[in-house]
C-alpha atoms as a printed R data frame, in Angstrom:
    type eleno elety resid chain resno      x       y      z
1   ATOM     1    CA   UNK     A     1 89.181  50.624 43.243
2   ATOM     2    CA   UNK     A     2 87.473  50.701 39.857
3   ATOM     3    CA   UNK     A     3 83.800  51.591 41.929
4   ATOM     4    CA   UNK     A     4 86.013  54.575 42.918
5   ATOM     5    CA   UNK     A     5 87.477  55.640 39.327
6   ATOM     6    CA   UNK     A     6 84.228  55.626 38.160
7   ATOM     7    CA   UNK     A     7 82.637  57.918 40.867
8   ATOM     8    CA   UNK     A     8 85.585  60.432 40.502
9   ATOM     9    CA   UNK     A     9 85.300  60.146 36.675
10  ATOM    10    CA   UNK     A    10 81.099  61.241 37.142
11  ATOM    11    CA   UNK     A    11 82.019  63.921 39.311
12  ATOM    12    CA   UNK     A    12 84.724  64.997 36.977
13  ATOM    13    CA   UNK     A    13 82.178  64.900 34.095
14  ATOM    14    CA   UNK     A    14 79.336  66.275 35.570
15  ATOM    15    CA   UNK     A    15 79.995  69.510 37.858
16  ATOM    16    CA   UNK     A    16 81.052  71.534 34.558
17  ATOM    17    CA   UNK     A    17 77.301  70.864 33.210
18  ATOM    18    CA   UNK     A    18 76.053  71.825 36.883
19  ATOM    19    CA   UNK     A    19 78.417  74.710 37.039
20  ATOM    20    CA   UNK     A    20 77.388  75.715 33.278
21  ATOM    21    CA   UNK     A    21 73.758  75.162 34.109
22  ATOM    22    CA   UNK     A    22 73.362  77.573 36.560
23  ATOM    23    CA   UNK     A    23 74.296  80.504 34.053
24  ATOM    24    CA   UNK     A    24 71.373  82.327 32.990
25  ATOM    25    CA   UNK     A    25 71.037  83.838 29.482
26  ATOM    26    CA   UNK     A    26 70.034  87.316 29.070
27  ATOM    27    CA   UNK     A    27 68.610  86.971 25.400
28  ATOM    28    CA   UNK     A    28 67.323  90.186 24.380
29  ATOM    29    CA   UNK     A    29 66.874  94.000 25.346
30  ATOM    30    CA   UNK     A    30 63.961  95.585 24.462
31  ATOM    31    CA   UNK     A    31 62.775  99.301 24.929
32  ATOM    32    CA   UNK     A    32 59.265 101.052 25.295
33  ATOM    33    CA   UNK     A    33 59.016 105.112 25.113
34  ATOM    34    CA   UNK     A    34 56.386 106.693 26.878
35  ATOM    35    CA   UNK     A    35 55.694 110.910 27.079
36  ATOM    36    CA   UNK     A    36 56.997 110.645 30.943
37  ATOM    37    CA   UNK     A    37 58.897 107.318 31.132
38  ATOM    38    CA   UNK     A    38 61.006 104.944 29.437
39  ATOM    39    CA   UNK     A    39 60.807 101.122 30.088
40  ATOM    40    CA   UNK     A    40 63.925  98.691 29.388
41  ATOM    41    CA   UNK     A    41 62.707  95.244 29.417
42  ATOM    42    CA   UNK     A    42 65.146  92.071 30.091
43  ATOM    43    CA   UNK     A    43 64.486  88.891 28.280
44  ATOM    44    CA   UNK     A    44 65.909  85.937 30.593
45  ATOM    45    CA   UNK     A    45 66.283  82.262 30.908
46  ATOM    46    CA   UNK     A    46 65.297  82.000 34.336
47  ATOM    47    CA   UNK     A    47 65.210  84.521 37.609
48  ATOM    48    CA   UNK     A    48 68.753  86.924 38.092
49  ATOM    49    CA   UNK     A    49 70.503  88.747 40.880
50  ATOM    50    CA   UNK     A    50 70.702  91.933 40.072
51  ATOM    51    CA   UNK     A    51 71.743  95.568 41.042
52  ATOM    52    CA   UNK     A    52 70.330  99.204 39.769
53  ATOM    53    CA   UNK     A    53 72.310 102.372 40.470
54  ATOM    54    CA   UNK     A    54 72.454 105.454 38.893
55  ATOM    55    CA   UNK     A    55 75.765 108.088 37.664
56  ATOM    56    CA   UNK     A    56 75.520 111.621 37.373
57  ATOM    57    CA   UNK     A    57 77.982 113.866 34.975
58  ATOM    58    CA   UNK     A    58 77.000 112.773 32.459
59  ATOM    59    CA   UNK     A    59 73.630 110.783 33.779
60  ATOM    60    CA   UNK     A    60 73.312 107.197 33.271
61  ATOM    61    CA   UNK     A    61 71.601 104.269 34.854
62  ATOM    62    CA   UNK     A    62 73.975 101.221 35.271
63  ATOM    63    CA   UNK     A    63 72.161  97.560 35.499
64  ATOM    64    CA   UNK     A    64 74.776  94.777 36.887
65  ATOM    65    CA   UNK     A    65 72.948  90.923 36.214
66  ATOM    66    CA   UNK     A    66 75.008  88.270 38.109
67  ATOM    67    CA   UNK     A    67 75.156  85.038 36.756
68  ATOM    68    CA   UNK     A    68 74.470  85.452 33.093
69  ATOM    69    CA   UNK     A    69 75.812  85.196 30.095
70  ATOM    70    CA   UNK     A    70 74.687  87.500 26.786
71  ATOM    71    CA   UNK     A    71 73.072  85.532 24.369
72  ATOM    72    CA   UNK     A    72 71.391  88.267 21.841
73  ATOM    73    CA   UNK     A    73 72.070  90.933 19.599
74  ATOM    74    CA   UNK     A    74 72.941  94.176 20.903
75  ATOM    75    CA   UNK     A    75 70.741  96.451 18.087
76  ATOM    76    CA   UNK     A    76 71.943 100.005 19.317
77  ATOM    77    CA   UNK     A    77 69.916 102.184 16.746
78  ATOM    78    CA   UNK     A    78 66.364 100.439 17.944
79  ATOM    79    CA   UNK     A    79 67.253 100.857 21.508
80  ATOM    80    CA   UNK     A    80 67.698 104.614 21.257
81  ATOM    81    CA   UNK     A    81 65.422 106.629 22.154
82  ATOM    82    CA   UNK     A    82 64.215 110.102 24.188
83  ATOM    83    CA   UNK     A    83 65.859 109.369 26.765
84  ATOM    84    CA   UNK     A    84 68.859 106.733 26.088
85  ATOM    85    CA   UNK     A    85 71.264 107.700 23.598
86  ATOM    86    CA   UNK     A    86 73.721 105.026 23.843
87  ATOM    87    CA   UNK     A    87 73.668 101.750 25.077
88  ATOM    88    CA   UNK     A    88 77.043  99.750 26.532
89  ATOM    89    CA   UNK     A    89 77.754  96.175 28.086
90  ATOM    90    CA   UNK     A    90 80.772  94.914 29.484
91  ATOM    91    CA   UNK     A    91 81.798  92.067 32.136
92  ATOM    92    CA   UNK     A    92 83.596  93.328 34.651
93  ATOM    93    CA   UNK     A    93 83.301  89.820 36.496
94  ATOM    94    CA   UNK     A    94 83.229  86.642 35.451
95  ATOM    95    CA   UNK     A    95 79.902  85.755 34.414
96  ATOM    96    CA   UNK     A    96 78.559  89.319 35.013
97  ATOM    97    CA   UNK     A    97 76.952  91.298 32.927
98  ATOM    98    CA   UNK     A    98 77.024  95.390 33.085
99  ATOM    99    CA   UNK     A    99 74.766  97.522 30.756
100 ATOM   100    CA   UNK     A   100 74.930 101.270 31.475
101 ATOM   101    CA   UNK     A   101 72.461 103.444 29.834
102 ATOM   102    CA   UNK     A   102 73.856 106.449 28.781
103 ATOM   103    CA   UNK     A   103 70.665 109.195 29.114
104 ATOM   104    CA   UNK     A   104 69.487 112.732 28.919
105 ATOM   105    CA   UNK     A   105 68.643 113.905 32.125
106 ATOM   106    CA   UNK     A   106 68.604 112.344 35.797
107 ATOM   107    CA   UNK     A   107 65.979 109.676 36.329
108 ATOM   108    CA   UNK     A   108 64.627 107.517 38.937
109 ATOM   109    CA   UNK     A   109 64.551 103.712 38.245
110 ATOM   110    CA   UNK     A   110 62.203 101.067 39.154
111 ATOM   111    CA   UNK     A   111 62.873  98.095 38.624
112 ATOM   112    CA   UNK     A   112 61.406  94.512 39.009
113 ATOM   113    CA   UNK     A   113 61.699  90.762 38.295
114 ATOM   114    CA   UNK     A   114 58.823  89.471 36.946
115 ATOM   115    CA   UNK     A   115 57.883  85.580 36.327
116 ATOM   116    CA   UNK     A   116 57.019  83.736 33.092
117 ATOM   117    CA   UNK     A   117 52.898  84.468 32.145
118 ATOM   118    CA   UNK     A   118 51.268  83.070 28.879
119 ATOM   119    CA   UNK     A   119 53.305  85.895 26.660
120 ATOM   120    CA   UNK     A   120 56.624  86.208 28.186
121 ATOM   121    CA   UNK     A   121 59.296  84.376 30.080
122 ATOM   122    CA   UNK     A   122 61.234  85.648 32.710
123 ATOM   123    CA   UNK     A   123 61.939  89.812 32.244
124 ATOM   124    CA   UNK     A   124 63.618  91.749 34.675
125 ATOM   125    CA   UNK     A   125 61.939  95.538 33.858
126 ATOM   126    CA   UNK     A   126 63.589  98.648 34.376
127 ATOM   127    CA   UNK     A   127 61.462 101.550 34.422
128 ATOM   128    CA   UNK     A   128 63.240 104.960 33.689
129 ATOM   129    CA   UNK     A   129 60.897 108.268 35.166
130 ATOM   130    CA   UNK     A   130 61.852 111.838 34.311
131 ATOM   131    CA   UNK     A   131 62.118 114.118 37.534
132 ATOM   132    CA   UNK     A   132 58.337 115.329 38.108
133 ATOM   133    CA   UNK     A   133 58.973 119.254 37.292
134 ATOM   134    CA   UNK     A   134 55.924 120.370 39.921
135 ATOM   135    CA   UNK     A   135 53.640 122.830 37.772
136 ATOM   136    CA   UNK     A   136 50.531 125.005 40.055
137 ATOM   137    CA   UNK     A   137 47.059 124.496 38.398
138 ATOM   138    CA   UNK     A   138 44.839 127.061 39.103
139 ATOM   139    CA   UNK     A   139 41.144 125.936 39.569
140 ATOM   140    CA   UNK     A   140 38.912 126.882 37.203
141 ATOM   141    CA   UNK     A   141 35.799 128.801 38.399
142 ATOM   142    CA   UNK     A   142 31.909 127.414 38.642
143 ATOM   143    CA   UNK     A   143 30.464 129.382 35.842
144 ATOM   144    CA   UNK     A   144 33.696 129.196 33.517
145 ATOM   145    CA   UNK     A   145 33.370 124.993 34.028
146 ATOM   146    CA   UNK     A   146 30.133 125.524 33.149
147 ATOM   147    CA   UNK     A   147 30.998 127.359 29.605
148 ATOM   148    CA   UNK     A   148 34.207 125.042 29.264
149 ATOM   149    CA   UNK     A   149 34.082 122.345 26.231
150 ATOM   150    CA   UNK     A   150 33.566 118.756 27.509
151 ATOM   151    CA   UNK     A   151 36.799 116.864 27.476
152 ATOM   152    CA   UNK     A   152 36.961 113.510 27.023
153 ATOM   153    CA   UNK     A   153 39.623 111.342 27.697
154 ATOM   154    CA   UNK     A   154 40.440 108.198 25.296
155 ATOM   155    CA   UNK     A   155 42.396 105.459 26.128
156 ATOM   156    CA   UNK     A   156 43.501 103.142 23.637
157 ATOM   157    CA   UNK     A   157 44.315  99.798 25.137
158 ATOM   158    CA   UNK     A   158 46.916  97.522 26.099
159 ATOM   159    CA   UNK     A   159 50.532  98.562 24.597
160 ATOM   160    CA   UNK     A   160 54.167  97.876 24.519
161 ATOM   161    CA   UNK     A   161 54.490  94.793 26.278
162 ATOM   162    CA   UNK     A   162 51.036  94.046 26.388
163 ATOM   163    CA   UNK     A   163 49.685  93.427 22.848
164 ATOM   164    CA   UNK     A   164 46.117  92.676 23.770
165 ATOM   165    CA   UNK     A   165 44.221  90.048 22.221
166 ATOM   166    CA   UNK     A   166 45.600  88.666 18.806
167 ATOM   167    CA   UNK     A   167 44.204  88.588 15.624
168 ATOM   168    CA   UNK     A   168 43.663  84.625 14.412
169 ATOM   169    CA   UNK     A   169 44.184  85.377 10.944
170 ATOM   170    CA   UNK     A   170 45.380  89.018  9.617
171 ATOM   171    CA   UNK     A   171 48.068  88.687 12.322
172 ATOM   172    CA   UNK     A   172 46.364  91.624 13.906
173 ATOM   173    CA   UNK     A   173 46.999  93.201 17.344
174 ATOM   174    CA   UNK     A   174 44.839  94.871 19.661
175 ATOM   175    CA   UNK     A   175 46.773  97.168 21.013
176 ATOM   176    CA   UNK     A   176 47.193  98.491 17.206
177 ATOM   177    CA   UNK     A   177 43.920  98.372 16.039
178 ATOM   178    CA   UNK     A   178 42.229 100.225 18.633
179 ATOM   179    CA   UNK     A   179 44.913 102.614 18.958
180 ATOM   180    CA   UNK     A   180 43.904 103.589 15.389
181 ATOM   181    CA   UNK     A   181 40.187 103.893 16.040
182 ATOM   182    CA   UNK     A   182 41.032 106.442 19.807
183 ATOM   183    CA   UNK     A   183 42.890 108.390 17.103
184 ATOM   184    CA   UNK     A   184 40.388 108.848 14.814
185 ATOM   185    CA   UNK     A   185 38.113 109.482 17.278
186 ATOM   186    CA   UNK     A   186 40.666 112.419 19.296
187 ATOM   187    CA   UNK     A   187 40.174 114.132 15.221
188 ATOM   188    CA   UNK     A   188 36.664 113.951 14.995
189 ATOM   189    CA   UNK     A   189 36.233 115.762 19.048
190 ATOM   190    CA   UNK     A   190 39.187 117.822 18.265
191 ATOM   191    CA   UNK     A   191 36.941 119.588 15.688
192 ATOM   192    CA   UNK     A   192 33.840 119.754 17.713
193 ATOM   193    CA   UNK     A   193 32.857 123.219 19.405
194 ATOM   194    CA   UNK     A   194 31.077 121.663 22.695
195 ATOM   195    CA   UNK     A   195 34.152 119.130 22.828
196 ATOM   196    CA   UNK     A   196 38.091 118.239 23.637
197 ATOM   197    CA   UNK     A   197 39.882 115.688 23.336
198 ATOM   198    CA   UNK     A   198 43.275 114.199 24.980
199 ATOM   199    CA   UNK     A   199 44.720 110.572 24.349
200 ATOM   200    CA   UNK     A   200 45.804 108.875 27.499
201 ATOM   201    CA   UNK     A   201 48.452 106.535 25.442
202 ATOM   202    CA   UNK     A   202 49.491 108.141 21.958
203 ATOM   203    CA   UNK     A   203 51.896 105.959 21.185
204 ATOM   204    CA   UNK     A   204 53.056 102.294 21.577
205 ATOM   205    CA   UNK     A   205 54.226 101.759 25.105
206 ATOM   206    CA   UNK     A   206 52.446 100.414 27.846
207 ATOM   207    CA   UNK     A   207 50.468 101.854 30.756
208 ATOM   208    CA   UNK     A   208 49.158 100.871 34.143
209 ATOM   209    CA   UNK     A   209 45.519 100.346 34.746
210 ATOM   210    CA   UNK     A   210 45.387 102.933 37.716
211 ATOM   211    CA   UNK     A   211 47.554 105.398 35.744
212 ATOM   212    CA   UNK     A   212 45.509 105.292 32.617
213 ATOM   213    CA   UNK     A   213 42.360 106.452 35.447
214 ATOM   214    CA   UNK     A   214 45.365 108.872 36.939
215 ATOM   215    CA   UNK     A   215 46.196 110.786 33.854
216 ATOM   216    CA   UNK     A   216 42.841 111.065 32.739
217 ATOM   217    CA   UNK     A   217 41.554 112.576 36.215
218 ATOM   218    CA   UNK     A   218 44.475 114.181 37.116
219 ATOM   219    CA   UNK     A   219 46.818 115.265 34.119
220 ATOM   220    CA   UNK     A   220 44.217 115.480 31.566
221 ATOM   221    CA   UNK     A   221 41.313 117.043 33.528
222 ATOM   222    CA   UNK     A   222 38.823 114.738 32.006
223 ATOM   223    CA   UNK     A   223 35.103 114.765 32.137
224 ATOM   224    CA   UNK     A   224 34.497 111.534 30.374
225 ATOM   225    CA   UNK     A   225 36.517 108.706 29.766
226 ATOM   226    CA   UNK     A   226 36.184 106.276 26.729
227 ATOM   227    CA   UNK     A   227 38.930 103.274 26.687
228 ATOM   228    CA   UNK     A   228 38.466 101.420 23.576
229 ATOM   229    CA   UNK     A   229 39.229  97.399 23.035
230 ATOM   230    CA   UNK     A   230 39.010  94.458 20.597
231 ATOM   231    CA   UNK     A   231 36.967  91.823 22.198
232 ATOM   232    CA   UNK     A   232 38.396  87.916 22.018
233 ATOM   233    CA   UNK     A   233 36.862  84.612 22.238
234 ATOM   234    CA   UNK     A   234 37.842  81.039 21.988
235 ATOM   235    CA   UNK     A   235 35.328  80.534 19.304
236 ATOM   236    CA   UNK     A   236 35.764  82.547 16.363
237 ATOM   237    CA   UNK     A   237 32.118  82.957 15.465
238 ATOM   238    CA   UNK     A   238 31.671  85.155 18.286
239 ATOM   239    CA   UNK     A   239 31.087  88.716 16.922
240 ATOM   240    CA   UNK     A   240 29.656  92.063 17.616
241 ATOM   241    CA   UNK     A   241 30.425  95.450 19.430
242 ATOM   242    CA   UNK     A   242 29.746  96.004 23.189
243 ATOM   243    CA   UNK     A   243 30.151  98.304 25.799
244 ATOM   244    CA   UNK     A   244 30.373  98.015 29.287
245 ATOM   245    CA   UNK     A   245 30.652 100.215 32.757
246 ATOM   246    CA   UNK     A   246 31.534  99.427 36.306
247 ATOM   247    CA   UNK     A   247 29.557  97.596 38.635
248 ATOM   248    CA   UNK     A   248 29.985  97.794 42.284
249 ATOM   249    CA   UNK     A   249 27.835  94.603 43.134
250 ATOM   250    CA   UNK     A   250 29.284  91.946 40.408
251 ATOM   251    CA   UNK     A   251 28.804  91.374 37.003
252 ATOM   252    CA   UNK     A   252 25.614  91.686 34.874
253 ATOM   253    CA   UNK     A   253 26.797  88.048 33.127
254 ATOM   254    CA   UNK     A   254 29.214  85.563 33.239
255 ATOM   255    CA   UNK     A   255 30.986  86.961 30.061
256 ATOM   256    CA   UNK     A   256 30.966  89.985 31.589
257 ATOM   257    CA   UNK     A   257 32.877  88.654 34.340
258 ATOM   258    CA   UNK     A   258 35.135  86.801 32.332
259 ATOM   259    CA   UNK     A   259 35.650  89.736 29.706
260 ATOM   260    CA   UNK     A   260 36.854  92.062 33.106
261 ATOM   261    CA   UNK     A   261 39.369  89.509 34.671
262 ATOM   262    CA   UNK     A   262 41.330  89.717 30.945
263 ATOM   263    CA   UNK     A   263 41.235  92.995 30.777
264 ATOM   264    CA   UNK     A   264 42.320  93.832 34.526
265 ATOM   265    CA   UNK     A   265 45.349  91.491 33.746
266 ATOM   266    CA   UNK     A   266 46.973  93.792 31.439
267 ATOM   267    CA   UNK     A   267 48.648  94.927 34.517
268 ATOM   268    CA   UNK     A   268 49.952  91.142 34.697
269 ATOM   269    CA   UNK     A   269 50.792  91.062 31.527
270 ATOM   270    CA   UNK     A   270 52.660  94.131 31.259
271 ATOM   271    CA   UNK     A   271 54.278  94.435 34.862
272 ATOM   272    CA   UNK     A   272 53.337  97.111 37.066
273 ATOM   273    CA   UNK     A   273 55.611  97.973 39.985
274 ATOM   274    CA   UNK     A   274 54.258  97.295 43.810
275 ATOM   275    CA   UNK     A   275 55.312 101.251 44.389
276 ATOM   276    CA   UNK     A   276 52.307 102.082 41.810
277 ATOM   277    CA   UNK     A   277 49.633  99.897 43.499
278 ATOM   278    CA   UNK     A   278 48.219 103.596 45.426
279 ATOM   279    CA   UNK     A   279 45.933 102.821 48.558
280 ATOM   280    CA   UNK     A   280 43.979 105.712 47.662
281 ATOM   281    CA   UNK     A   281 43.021 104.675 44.606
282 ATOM   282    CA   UNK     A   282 42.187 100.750 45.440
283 ATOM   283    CA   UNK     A   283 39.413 102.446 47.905
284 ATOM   284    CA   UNK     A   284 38.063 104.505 45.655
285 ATOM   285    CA   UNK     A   285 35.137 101.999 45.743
286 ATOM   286    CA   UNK     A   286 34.337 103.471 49.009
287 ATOM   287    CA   UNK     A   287 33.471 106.962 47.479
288 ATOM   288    CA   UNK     A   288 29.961 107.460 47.511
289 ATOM   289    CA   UNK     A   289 29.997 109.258 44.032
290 ATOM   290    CA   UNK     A   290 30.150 106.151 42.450
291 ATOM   291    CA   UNK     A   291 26.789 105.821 42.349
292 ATOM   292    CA   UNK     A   292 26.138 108.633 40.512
293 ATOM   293    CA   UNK     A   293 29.563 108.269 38.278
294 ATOM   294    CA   UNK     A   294 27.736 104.504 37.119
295 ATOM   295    CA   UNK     A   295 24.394 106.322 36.857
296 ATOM   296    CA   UNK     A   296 25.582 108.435 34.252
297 ATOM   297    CA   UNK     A   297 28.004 105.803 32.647
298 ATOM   298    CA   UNK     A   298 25.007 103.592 31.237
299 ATOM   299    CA   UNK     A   299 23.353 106.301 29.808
300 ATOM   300    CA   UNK     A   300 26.364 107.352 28.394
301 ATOM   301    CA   UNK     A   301 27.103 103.794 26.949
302 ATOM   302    CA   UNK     A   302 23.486 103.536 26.055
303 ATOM   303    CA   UNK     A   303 23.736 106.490 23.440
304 ATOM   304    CA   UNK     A   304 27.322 104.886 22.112
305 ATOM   305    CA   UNK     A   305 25.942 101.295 21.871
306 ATOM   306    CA   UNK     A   306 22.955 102.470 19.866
307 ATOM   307    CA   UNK     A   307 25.691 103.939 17.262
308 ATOM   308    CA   UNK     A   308 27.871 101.129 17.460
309 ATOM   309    CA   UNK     A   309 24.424  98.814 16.270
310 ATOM   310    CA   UNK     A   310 24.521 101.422 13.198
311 ATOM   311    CA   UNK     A   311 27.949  99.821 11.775
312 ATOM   312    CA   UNK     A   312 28.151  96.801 13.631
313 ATOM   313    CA   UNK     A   313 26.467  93.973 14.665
314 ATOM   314    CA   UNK     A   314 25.414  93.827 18.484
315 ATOM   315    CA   UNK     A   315 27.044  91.262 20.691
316 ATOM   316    CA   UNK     A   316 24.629  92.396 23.590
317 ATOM   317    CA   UNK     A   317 21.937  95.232 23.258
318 ATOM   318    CA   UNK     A   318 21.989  96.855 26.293
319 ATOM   319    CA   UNK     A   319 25.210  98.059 28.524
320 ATOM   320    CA   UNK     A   320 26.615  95.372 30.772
321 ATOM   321    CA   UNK     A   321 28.683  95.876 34.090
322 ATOM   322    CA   UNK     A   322 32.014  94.154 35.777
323 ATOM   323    CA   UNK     A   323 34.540  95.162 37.927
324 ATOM   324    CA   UNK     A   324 36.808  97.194 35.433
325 ATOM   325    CA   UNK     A   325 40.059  98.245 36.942
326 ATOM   326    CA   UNK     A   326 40.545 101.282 34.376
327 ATOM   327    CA   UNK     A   327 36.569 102.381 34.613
328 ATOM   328    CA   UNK     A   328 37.151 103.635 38.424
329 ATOM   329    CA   UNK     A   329 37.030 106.806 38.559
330 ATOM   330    CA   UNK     A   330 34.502 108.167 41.520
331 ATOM   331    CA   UNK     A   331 33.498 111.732 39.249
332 ATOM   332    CA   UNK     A   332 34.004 110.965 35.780
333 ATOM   333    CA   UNK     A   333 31.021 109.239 33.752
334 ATOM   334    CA   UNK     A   334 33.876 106.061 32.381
335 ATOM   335    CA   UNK     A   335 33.031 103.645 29.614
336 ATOM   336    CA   UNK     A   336 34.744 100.625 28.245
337 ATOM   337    CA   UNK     A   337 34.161 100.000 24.390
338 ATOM   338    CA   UNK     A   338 34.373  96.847 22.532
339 ATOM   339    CA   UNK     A   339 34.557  97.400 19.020
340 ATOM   340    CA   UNK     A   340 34.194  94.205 17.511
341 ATOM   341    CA   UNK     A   341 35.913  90.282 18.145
342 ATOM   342    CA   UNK     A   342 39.278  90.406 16.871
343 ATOM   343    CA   UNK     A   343 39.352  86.608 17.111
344 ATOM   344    CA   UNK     A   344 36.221  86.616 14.839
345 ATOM   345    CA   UNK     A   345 38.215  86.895 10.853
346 ATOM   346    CA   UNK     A   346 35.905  88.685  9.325
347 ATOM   347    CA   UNK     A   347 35.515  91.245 12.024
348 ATOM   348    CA   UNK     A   348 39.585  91.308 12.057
349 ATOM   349    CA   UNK     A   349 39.934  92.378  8.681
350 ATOM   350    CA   UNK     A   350 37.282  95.178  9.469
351 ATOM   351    CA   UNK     A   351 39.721  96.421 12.366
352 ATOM   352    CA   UNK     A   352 42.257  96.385 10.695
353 ATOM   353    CA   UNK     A   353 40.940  98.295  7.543
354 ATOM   354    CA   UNK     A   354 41.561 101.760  7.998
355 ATOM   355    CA   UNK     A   355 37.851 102.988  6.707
356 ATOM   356    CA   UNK     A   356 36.301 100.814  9.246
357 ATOM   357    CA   UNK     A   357 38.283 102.263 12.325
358 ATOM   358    CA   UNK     A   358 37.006 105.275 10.924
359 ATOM   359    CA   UNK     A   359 33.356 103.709 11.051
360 ATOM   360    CA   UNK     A   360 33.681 102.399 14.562
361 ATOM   361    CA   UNK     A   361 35.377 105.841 15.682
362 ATOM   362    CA   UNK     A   362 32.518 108.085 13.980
363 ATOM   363    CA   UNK     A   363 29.576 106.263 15.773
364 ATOM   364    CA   UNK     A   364 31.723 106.242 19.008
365 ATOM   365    CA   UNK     A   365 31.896 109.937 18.922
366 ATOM   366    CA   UNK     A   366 28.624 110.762 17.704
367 ATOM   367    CA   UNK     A   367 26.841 108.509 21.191
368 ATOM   368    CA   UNK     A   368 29.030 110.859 22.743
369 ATOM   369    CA   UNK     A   369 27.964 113.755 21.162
370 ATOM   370    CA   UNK     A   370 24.815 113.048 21.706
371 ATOM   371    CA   UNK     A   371 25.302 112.366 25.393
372 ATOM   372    CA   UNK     A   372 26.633 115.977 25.814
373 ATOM   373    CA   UNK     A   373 24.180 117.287 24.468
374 ATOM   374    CA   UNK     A   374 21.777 116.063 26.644
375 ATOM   375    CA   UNK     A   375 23.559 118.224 29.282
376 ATOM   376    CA   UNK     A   376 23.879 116.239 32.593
377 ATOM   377    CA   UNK     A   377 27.364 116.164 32.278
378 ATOM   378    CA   UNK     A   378 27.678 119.702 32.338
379 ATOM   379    CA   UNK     A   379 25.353 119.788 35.291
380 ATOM   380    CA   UNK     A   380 28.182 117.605 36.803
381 ATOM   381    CA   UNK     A   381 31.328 119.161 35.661
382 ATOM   382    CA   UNK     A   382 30.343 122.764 37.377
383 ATOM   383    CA   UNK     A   383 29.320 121.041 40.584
384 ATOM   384    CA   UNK     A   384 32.220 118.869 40.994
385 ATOM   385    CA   UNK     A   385 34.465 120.391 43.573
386 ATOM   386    CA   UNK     A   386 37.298 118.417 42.138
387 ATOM   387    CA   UNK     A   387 37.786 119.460 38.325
């Protein structure tokens, strides 16, 4: 009898830690806005079940988590934004939570679960984009693409959820620093006669790998693309600017190889939705213009190395070549610039110093200049059938 009393008497004590145990905690709610988008991020103690729907008159988005609890601070005024102009939770079931996402104008959410990485823990994303108003381009002629100022897309980075590498001492971030130096550099084109300018990420939010390439090619009619990084290593004496283009048959060197599997995993990092993974662009590889595209990419890099070695130290004196998500594009000469280590501390203080992102930006733009002036890319840009 007492074998018995003292089984009931576990089971008694025990199910409410089981029962309380198998609540999640939603701990925080953070928000990214982008020029076409608006990303709600989830913090979470483990995986959810959840449900999306959206409410017209007036438009909001309405996320139902079952099996949570809320844990965190609801901070309305940081959460606001573009697009969301009020923010509300509720449980209309026990151990539900509702948020509804009071908004502009109609959207259409994409949401996802993703799992813990070596930043964050569990997240379920919500990713708010604006109804695509369709606007006709109208193709610009031979000769007038010919006359046309160069325009040359920068992309800053890493963002929003993805901070990029971290500084080891200032506390600096990557996706910071170099979005100060693409700045600079948009100013310094901006003013050039021969040149334009357009920043693929202007502010902090993140951006897919593919859609960085997408905008640029697409949006932004591009005929050169520049993304811009802070380099990382595990020892901190490692130190010097680099640049580097696609390769289609591997990687020039090891730390090339190794330097192109952290970048392509900003996608990781950040969470990209399956629905953006486009078939057309993962077989761009295929497209014979590559060739040419890489051809024109190391000379390009060539003339900005040789500028970077004028106000930095060189970590490698000639252009190396991986397998660079955000460098493939088929037509457009792409580059990937590595200012300096941002794990090395005296090369962290110099990105984060203002007069030095203005050094790194000046001898960025002035290999490009000189790159445009040699004219093959205008040779390009008036026989491309697709710009």
């Amino acid at each position: 009898m007492k074998a018995i009393l003292n089984i009931l008497l576990f089971i008694v004590l025990i199910l409410p830690q089981a029962g309380s145990a198998a609540v999640v905690d939603v701990k925080n709610i953070r928000v990214w806005n982008a020029p076409d988008n608006t990303r709600v991020v989830f913090d979470l103690g483990s995986s959810v079940k959840y449900k999306v729907f959206t409410l017209a008159k007036p438009d909001r988005v309405v996320i139902d988590m079952q099996g949570v609890r809320w844990t965190g601070k609801l901070d309305k005024k940081r959460l606001l934004g573009k697009l969301i102009t009020n923010v509300r939770r509720g449980t209309p079931q026990k151990n539900t939570l509702r948020v509804v996402l009071d908004l502009k104008e109609k959207v259409s959410p994409i949401t996802q679960v993703l799992k813990p990485n070596e930043v964050y823990g569990h997240r379920l994303v919500v990713d708010l984009h604006r109804r695509e108003r369709k606007v006709k381009h109208q193709a610009p002629k031979a000769a007038d693409k010919a006359k046309a100022r160069i325009k040359v897309a920068i992309d800053a980075g890493h963002g929003g959820e993805d901070y990029g590498a971290p500084g080891r001492r200032y506390h600096a971030h990557e996706k910071t620093v170099v979005l100060g130096i693409a700045k600079e550099l948009y100013r310094l084109i901006k003013k050039d006669p021969d040149m334009d300018a357009d920043l693929v990420r202007k502010g902090d939010y993140f951006i897919p790998l593919r859609e960085r390439t997408r905008i640029a090619r697409q949006k932004q009619q591009a005929d050169l693309f520049v993304s811009i990084h802070a380099d990382s290593y595990k020892n901190t004496r490692a130190s010097g600017s680099s640049v580097y283009v696609l390769s289609r048959r591997g990687a020039t060197s090891e730390r090339a190889k190794r330097l192109a599997a952290k970048e392509n995993a900003s996608d990781y990092i950040g969470g990209v939705p399956l629905q953006n993974k486009d078939p057309v662009v993962r077989d761009v590889l295929l497209d014979l213009s590559l060739t040419q595209q890489i051809s024109e990419s190391l000379d390009l890099g060539a003339d900005v190395l040789k500028e970077l070695g004028k106000v930095n130290k060189l970590h490698k004196r000639s252009v190396e070549q991986a397998g660079f998500v955000v460098l493939k594009s088929p037509d457009i000469p792409s580059i990937l610039v590595e200012t300096a280590f941002i794990s090395n501390p005296k090369e962290e203080k110099m990105l984060k110093n203002k007069t030095h992102q203005k050094k790194f930006a000046a001898a960025i733009y002035k290999g490009i200049k000189h790159y445009v002036k040699s004219g093959r890319i205008r040779k390009i840009v008036a026989e491309s059938p697709t710009r």
